[in-house]
N, CA, C, O and CB atoms as a CASP TS submission, in Angstrom:
PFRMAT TS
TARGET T0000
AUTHOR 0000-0000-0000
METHOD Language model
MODEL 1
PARENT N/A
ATOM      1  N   UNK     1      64.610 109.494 187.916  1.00  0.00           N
ATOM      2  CA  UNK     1      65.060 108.149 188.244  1.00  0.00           C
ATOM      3  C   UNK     1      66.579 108.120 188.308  1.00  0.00           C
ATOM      4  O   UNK     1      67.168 108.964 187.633  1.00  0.00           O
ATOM      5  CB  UNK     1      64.539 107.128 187.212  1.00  0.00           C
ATOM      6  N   UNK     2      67.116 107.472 188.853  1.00  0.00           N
ATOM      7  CA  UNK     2      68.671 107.249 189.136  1.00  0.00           C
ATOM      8  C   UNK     2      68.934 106.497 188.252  1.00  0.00           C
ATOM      9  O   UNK     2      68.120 105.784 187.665  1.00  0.00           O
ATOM     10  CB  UNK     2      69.173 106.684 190.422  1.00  0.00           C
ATOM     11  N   UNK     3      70.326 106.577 188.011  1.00  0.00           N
ATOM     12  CA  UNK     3      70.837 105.905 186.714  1.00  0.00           C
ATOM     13  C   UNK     3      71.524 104.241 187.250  1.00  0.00           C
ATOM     14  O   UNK     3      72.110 103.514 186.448  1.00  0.00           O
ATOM     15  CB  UNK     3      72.224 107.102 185.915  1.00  0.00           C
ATOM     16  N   UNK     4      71.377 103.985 188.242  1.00  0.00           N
ATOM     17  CA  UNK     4      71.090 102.585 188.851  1.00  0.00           C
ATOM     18  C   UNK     4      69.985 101.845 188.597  1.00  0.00           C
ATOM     19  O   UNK     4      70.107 100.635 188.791  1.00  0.00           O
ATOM     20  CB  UNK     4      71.055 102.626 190.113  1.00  0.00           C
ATOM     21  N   UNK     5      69.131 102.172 188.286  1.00  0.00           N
ATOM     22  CA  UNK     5      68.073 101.748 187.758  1.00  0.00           C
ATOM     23  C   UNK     5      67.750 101.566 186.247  1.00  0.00           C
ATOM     24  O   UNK     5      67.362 100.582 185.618  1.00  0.00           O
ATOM     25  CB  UNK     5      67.330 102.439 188.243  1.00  0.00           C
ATOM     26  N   UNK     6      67.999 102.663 185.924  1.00  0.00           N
ATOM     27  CA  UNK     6      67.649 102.917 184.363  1.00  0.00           C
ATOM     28  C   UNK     6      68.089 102.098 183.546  1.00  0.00           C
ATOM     29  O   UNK     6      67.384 101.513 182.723  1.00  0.00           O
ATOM     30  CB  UNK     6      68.078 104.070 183.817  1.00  0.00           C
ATOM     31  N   UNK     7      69.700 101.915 183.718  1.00  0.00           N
ATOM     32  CA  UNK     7      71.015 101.154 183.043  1.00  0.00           C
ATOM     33  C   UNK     7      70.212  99.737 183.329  1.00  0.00           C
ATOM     34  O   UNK     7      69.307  99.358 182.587  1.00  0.00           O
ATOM     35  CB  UNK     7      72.879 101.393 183.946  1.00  0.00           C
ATOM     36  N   UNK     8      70.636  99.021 184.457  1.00  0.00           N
ATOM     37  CA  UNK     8      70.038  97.649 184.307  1.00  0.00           C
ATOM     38  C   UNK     8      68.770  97.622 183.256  1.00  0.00           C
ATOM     39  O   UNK     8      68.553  96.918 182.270  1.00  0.00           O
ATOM     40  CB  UNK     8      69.547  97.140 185.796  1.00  0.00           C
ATOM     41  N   UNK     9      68.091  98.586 183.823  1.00  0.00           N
ATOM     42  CA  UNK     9      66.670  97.895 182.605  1.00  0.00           C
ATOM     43  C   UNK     9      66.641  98.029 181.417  1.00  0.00           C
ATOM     44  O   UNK     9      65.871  97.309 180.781  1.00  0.00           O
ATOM     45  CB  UNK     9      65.304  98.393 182.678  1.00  0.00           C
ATOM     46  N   UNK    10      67.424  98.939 180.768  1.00  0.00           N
ATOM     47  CA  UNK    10      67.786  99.231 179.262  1.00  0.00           C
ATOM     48  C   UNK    10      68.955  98.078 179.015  1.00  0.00           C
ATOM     49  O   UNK    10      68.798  97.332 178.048  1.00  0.00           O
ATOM     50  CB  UNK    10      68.413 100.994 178.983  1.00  0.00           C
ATOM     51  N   UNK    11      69.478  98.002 179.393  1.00  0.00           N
ATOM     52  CA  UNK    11      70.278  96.757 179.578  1.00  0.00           C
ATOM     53  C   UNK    11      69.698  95.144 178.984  1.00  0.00           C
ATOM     54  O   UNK    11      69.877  94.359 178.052  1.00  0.00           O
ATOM     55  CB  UNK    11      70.439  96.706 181.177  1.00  0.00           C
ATOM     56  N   UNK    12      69.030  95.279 180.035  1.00  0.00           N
ATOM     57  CA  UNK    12      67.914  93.866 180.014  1.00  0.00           C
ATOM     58  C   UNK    12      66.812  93.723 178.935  1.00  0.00           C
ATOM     59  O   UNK    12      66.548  92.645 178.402  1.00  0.00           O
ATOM     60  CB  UNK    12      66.989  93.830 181.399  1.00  0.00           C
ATOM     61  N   UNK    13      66.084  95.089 178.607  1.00  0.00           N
ATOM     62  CA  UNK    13      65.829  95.253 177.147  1.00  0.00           C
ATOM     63  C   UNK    13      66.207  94.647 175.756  1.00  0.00           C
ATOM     64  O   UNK    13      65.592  94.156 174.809  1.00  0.00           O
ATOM     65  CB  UNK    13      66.129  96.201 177.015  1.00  0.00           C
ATOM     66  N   UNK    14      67.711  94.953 176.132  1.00  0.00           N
ATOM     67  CA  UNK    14      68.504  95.003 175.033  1.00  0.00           C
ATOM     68  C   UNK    14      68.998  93.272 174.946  1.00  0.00           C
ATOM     69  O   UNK    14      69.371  92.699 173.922  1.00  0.00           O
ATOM     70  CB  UNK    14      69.799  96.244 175.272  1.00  0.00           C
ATOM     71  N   UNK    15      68.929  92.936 175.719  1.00  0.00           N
ATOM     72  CA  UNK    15      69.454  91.754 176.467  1.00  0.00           C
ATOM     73  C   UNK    15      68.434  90.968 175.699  1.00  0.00           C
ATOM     74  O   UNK    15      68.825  90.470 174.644  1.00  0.00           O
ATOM     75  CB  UNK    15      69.432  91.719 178.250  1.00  0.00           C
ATOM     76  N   UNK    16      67.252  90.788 176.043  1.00  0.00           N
ATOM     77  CA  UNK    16      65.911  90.291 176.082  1.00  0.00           C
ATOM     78  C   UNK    16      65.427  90.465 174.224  1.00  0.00           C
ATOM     79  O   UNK    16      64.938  89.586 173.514  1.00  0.00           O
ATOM     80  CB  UNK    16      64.876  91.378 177.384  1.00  0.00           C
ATOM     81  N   UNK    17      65.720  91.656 173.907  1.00  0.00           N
ATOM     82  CA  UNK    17      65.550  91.624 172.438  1.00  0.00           C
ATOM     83  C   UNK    17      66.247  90.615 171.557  1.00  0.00           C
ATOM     84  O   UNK    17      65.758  89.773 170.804  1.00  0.00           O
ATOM     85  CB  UNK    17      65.924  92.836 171.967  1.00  0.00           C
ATOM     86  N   UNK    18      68.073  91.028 171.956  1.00  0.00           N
ATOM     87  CA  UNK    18      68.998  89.853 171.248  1.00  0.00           C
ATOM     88  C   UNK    18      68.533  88.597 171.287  1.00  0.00           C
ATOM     89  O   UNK    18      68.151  87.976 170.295  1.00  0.00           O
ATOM     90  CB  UNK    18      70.319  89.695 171.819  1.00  0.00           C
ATOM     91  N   UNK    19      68.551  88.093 172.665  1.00  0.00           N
ATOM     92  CA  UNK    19      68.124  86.515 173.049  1.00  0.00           C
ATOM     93  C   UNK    19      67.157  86.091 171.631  1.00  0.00           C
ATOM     94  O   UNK    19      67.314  85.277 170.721  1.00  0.00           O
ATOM     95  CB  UNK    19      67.004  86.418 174.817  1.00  0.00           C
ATOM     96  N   UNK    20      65.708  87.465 172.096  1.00  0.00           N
ATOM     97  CA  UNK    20      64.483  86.940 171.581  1.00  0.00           C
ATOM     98  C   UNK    20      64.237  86.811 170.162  1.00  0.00           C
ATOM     99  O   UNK    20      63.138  86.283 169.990  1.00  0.00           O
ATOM    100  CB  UNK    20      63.524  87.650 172.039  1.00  0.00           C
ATOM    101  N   UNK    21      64.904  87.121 168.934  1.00  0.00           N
ATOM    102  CA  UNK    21      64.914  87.487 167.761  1.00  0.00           C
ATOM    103  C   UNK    21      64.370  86.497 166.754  1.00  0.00           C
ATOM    104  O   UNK    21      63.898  86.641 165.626  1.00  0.00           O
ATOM    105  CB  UNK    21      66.105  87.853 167.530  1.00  0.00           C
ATOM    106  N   UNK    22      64.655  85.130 167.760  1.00  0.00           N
ATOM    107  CA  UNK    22      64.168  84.140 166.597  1.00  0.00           C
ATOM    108  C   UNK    22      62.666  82.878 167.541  1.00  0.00           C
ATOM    109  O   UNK    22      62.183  81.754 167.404  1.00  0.00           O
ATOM    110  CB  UNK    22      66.103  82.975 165.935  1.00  0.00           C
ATOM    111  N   UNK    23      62.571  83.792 168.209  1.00  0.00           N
ATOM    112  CA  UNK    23      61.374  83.199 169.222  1.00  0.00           C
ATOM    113  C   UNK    23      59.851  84.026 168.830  1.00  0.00           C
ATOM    114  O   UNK    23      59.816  85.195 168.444  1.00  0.00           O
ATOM    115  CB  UNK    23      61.871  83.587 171.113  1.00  0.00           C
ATOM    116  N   UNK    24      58.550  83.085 169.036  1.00  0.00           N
ATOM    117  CA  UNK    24      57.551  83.223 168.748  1.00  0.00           C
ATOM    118  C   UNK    24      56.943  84.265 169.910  1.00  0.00           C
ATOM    119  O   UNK    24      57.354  84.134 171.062  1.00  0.00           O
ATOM    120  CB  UNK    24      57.045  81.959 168.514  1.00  0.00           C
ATOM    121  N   UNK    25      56.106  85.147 169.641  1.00  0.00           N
ATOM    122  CA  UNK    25      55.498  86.015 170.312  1.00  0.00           C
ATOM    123  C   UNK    25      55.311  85.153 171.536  1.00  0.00           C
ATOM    124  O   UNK    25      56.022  85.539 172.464  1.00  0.00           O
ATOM    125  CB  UNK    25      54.298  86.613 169.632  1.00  0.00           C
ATOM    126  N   UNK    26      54.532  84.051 171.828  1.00  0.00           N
ATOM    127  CA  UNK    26      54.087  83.351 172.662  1.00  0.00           C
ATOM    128  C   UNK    26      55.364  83.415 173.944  1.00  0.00           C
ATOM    129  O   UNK    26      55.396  83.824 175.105  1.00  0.00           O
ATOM    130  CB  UNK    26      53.697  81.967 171.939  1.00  0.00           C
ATOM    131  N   UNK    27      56.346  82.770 173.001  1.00  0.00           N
ATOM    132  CA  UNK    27      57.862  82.316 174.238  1.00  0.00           C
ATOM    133  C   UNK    27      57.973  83.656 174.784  1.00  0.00           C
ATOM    134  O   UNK    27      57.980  83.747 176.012  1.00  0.00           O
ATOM    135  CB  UNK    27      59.773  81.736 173.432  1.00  0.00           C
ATOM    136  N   UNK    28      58.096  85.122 173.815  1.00  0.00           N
ATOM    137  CA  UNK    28      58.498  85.918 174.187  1.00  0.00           C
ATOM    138  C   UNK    28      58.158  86.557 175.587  1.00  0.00           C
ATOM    139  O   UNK    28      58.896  87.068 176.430  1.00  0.00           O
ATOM    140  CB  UNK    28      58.400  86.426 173.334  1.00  0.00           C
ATOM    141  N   UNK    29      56.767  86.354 175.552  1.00  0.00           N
ATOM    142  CA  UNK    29      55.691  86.920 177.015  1.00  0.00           C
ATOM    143  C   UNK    29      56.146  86.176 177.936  1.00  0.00           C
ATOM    144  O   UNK    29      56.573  86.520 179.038  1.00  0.00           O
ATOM    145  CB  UNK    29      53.895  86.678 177.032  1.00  0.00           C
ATOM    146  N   UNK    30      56.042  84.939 177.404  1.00  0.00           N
ATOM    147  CA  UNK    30      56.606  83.954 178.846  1.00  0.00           C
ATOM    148  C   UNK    30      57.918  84.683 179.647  1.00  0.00           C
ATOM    149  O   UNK    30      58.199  85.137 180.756  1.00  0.00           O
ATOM    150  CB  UNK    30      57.288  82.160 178.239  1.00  0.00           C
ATOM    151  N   UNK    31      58.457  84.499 178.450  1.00  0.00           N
ATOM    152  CA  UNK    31      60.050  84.868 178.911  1.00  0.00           C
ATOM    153  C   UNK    31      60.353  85.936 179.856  1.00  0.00           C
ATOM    154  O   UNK    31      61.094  85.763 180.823  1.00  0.00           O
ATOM    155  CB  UNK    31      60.876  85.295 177.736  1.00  0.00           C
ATOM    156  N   UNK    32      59.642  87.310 179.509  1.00  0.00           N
ATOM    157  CA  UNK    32      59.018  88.427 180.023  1.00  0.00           C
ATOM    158  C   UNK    32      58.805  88.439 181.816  1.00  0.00           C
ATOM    159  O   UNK    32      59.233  88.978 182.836  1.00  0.00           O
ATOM    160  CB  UNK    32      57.615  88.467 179.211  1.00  0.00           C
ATOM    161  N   UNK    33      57.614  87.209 181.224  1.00  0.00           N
ATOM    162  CA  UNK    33      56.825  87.293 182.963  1.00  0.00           C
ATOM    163  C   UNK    33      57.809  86.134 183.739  1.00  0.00           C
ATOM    164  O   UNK    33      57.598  86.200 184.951  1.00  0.00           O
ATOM    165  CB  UNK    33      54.632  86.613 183.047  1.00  0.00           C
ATOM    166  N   UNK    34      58.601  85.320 183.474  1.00  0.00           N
ATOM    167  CA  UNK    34      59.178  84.891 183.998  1.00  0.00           C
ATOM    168  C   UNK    34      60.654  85.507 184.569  1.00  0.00           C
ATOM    169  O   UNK    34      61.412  85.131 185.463  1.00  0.00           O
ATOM    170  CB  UNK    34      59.039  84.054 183.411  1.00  0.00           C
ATOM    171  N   UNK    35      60.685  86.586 183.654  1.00  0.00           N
ATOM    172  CA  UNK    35      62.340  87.846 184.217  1.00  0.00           C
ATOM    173  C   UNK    35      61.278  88.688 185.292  1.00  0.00           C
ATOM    174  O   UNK    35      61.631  88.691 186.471  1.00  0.00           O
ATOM    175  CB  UNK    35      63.343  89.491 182.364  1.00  0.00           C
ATOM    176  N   UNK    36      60.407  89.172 185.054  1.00  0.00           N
ATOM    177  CA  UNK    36      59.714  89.733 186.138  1.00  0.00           C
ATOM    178  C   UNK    36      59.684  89.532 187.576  1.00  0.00           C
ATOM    179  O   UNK    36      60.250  90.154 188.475  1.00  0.00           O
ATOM    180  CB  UNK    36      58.741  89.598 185.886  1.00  0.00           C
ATOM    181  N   UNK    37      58.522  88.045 187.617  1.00  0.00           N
ATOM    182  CA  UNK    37      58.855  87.658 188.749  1.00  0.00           C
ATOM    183  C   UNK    37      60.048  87.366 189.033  1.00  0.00           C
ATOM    184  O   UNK    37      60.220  87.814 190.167  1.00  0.00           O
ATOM    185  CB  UNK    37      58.269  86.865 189.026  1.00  0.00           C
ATOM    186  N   UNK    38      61.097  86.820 188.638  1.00  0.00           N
ATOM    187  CA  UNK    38      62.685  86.437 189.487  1.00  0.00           C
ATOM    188  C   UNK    38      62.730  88.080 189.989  1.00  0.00           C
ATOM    189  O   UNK    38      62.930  88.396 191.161  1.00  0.00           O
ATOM    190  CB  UNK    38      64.487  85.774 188.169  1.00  0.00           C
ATOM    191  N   UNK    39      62.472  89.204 188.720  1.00  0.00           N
ATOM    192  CA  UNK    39      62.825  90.563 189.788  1.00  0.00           C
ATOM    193  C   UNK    39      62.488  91.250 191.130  1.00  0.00           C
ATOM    194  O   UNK    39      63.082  91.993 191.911  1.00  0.00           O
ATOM    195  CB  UNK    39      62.573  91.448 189.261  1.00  0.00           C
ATOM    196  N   UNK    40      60.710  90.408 191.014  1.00  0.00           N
ATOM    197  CA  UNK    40      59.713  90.940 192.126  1.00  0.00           C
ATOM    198  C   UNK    40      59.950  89.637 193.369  1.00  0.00           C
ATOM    199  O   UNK    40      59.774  90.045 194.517  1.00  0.00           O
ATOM    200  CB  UNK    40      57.788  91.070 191.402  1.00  0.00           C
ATOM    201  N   UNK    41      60.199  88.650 193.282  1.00  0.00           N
ATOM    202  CA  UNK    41      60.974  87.703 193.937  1.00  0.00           C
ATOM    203  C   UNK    41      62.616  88.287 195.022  1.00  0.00           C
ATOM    204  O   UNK    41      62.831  88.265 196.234  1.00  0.00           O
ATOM    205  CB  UNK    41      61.348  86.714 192.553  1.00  0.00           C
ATOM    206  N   UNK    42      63.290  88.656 194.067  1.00  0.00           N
ATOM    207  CA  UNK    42      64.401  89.286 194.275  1.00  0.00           C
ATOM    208  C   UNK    42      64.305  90.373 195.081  1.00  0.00           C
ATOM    209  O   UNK    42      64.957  90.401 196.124  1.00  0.00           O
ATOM    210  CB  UNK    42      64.921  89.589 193.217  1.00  0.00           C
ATOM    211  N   UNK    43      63.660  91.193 194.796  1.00  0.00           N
ATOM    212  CA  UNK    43      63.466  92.018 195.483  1.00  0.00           C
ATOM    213  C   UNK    43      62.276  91.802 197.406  1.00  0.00           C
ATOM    214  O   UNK    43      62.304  92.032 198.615  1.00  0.00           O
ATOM    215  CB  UNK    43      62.988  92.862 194.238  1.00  0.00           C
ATOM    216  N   UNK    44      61.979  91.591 197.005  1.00  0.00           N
ATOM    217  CA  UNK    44      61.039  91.084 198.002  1.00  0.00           C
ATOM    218  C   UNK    44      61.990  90.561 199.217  1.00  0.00           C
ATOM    219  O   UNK    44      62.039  91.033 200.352  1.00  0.00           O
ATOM    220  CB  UNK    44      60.046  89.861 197.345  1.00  0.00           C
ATOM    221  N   UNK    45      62.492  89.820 198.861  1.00  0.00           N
ATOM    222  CA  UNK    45      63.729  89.366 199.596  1.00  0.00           C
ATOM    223  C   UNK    45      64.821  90.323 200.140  1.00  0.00           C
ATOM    224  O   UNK    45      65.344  90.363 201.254  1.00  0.00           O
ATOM    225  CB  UNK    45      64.395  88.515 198.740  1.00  0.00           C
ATOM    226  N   UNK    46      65.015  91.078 199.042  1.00  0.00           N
ATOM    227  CA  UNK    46      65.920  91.912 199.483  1.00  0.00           C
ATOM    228  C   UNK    46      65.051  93.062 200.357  1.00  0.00           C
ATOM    229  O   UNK    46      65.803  93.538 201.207  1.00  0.00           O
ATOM    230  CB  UNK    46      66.776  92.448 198.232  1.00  0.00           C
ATOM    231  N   UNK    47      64.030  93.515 200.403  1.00  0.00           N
ATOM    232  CA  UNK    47      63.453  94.348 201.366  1.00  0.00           C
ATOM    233  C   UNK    47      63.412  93.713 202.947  1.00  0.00           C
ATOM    234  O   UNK    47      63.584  94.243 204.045  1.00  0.00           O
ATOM    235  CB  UNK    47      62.025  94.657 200.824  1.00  0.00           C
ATOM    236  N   UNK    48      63.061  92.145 202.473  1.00  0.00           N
ATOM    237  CA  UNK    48      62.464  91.877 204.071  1.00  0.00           C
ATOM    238  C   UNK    48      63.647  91.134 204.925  1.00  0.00           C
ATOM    239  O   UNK    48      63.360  90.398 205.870  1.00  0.00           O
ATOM    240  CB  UNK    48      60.927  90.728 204.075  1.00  0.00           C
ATOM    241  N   UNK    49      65.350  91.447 204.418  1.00  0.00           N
ATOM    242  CA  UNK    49      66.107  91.072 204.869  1.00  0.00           C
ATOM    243  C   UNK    49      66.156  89.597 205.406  1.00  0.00           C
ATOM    244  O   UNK    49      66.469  89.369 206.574  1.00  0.00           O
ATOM    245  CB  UNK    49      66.239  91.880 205.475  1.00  0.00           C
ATOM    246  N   UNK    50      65.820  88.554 204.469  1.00  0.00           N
ATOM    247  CA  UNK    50      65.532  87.373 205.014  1.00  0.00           C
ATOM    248  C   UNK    50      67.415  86.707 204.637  1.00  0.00           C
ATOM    249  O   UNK    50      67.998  85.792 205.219  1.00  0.00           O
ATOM    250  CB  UNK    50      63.879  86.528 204.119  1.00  0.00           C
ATOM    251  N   UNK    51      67.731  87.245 203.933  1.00  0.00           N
ATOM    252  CA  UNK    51      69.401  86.788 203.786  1.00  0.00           C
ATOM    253  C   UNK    51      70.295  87.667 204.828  1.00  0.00           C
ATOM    254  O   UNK    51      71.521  87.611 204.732  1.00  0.00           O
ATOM    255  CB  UNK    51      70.068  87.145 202.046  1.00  0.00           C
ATOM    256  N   UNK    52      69.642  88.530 205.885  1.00  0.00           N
ATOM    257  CA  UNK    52      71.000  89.502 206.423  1.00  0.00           C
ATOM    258  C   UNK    52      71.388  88.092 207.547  1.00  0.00           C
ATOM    259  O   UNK    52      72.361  88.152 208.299  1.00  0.00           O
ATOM    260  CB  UNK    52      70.483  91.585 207.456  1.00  0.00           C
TER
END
């Protein structure tokens, strides 16, 4: 894997842990699937060049 990749997501990990420390398992998943999709969203977009 390229280290363009790797970094952001260890990143966001780390990111996602701090935030989450005083949140209930429940929020946590949410939180999760809601960074997800914005990524699979994001991306999607960015493949089908709908911003060029």
């Amino acid at each position: 894997m390229k280290l363009e990749i790797i970094v952001p997501v260890l990143m966001s990990c780390a990111l996602l842990w701090w935030v989450s420390q005083g949140m209930s398992w429940s929020r946590k998943l949410a939180v999760a699937a809601v960074t997800l999709a914005v990524i699979v969203v994001v991306l999607i977009v960015e493949r089908s060049g709908v911003l060029r």
